[in-house]
C-alpha atoms as one frame of an Amber mdcrd trajectory, in Angstrom:
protein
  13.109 -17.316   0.552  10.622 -17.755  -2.375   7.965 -18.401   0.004   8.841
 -15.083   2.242   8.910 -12.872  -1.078   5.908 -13.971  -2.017   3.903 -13.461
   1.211   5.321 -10.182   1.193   3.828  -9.530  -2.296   0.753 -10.575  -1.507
   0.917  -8.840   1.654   1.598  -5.411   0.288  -1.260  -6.166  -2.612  -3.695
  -6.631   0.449  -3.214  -3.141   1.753  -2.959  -1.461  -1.686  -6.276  -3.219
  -1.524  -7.320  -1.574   1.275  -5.828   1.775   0.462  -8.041   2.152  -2.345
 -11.480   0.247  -0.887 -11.268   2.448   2.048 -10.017   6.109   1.300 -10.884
   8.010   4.237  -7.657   5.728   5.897  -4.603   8.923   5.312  -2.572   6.112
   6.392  -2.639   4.003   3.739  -4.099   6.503   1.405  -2.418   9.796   1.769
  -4.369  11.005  -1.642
């Protein structure tokens, strides 16, 4: 369970990553 939150987490960091590195994606970045 620990393991699965986690991966999530780090998961969902990853594309915030990506969100903000790559801004013409309105997927991920809708701003």
């Amino acid at each position: 369970m620990h393991t699965a939150l986690v991966a999530s987490w780090a998961g969902s960091m990853a594309l915030y990553e990506l969100a903000v590195f790559d801004p013409s994606n309105p997927v991920l970045d809708p701003m």
